[in-house]
LUMDODREN-908609 format. One record per residue (C-alpha): residue number from 1; x, y, z. Coordinates in pm, 1 decimal. Layout:
! residues N
(r NUM (X Y Z));
...
***
This chain:
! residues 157
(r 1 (768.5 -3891.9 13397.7));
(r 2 (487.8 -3969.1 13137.8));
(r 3 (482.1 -4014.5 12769.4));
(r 4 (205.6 -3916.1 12528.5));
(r 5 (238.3 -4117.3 12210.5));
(r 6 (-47.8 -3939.5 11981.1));
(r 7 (-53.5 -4119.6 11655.0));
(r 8 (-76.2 -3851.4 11361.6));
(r 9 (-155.4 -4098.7 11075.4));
(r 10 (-102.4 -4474.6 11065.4));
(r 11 (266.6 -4483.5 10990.1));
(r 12 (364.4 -4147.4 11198.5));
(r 13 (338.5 -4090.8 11598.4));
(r 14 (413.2 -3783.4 11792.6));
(r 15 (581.2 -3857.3 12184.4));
(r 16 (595.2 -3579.2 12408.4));
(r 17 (759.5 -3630.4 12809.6));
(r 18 (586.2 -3407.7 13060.5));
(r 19 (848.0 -3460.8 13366.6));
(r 20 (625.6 -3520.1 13676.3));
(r 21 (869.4 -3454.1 13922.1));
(r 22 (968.9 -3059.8 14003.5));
(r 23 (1188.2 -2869.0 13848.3));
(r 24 (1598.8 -2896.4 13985.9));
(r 25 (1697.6 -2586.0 14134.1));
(r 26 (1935.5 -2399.3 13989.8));
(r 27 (2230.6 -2527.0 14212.2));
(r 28 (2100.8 -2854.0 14159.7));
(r 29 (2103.3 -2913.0 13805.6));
(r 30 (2408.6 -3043.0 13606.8));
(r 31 (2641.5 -2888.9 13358.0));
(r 32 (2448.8 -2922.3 13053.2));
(r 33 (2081.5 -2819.0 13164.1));
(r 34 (2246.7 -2485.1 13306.8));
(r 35 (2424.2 -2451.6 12948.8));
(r 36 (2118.0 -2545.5 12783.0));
(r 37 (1881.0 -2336.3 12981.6));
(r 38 (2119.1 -2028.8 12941.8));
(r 39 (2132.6 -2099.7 12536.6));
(r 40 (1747.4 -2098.5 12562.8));
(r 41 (1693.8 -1750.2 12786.5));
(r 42 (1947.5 -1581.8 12538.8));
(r 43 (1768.2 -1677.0 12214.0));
(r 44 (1426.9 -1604.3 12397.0));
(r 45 (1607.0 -1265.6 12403.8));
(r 46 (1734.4 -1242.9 12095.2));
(r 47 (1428.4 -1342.6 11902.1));
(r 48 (1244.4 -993.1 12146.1));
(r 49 (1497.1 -760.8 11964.2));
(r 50 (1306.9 -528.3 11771.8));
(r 51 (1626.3 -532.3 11461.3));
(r 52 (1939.8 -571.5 11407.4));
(r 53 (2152.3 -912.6 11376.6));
(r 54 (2055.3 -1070.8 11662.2));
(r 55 (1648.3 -1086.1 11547.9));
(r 56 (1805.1 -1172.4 11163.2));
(r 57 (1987.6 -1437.5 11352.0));
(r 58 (1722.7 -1561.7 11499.2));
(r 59 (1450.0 -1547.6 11195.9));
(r 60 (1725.0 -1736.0 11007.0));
(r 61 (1780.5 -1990.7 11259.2));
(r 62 (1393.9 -2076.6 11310.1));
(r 63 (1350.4 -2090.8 10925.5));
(r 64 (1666.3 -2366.2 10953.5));
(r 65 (1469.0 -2540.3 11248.6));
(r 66 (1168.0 -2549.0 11124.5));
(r 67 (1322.4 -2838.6 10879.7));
(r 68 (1341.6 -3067.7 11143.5));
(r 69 (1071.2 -3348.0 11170.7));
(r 70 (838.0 -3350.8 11450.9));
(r 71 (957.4 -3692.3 11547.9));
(r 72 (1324.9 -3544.6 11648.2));
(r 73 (1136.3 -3256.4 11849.1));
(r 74 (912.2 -3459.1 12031.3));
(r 75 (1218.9 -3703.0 12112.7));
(r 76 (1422.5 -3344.3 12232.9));
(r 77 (1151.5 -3339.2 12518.2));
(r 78 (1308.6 -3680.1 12695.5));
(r 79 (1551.3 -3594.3 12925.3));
(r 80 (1874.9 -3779.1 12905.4));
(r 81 (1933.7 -4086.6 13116.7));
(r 82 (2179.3 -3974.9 13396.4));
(r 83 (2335.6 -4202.1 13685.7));
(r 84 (2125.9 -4024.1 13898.0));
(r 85 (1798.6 -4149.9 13708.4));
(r 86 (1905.4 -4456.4 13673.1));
(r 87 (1988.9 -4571.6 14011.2));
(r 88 (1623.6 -4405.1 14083.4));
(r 89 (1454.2 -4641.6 13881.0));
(r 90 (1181.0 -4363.8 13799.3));
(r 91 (856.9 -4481.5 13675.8));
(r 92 (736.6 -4428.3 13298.2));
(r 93 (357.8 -4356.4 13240.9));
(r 94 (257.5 -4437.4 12873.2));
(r 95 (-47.4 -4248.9 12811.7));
(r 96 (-148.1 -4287.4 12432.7));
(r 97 (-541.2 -4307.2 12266.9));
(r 98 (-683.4 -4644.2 12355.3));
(r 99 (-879.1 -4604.2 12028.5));
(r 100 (-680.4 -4565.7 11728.7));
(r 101 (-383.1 -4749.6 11853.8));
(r 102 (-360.7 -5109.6 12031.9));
(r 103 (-234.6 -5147.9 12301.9));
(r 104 (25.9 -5453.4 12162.2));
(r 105 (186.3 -5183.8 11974.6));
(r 106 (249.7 -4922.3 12188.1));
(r 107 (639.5 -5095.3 12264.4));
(r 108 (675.4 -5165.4 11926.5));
(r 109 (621.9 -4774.5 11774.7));
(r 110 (830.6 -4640.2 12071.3));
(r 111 (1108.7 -4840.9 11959.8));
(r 112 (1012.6 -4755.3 11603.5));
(r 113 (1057.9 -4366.9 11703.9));
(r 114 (1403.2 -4429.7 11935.5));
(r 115 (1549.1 -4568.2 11664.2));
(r 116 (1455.8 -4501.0 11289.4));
(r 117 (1673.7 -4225.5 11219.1));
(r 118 (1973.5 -4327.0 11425.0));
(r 119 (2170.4 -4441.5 11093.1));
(r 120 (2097.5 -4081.3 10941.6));
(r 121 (2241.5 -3911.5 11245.2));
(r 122 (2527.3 -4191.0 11253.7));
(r 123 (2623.4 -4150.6 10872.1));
(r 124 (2626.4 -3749.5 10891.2));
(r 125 (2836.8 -3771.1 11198.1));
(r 126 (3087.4 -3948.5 11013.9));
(r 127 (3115.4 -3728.7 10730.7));
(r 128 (3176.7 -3434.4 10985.8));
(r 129 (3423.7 -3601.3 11104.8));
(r 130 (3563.7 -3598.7 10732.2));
(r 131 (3523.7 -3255.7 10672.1));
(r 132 (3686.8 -3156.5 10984.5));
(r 133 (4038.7 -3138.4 10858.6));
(r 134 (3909.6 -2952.9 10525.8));
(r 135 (3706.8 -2697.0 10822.2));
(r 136 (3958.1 -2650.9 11058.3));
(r 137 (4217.6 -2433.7 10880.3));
(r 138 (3905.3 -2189.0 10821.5));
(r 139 (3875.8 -2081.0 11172.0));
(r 140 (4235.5 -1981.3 11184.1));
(r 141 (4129.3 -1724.6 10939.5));
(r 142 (4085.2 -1415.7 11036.2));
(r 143 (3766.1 -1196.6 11007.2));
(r 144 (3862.3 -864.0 11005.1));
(r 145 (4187.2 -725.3 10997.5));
(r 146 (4332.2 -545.1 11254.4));
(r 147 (4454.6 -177.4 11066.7));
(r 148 (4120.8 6.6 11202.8));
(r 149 (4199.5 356.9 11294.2));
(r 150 (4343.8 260.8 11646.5));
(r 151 (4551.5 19.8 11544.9));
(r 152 (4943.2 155.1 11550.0));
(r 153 (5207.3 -34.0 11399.0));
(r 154 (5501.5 -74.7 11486.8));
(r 155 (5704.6 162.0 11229.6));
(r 156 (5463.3 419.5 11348.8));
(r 157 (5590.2 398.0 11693.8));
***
């Protein structure tokens, strides 16, 4: 695995993980990379749809993404530290421009990006965790009702 740390301005750094190794095959991978790569084919489709809700979906849901710092992208690039990786003891390759940042504080600004915004995530977990019981009775609402024109009740029987 290798990280780029590309420093944007003095305060700001972009890392990006380029995974050395070859890709899992598909029987091989775990749980979550087959959800996540399933997620990712079917909004690669949706976002080919010439119209209709699925390409509205998707131009609304890139507008909403498009929010997100560049820091939390290039972060989304690490892969997650598995049992499997761990017992492996995988190398890490820092590669990052020997002149406009020193070398003393390469450790320093990759803790700096691991960990800046972990109270913001931390705080708005907790106040989903609020909301929840105020949410909850919401998705016990129905939609639509259910007196379309093949519905039959039962005093019509």
């Amino acid at each position: 695995m290798r990280l780029f740390l590309l420093p944007i301005s003095t305060r700001r750094s972009l890392i990006y993980c380029e995974r050395v190794a070859q890709e899992a095959t598909p029987g091989s991978r775990s749980i979550a990379d087959r959800i996540t790569h399933k997620v990712n084919e079917t909004w690669a489709n949706w976002e080919n749809a010439e119209k209709g809700w699925k390409k509205q979906l998707t131009t609304y849901g890139n507008k909403m993404l498009t929010r997100i710092p560049f820091e939390e992208w290039g972060l989304k690039t690490i892969p997650p530290l598995s049992d499997k990786r761990k017992a492996a003891k995988e190398q890490v390759d820092v590669l990052f421009p020997g002149l406009f940042m020193k070398e003393s504080r390469v450790l320093e600004t990759l803790h700096k990006i691991a960990t800046e915004r972990q109270g913001l995530h931390r705080s708005r977990m907790w106040w989903s965790f609020v909301g929840m019981p105020v949410t909850i009775p919401f998705a016990l609402v129905p939609v639509y009702d259910n007196s379309g024109p093949y519905h039959r009740r039962l005093a019509d029987i």
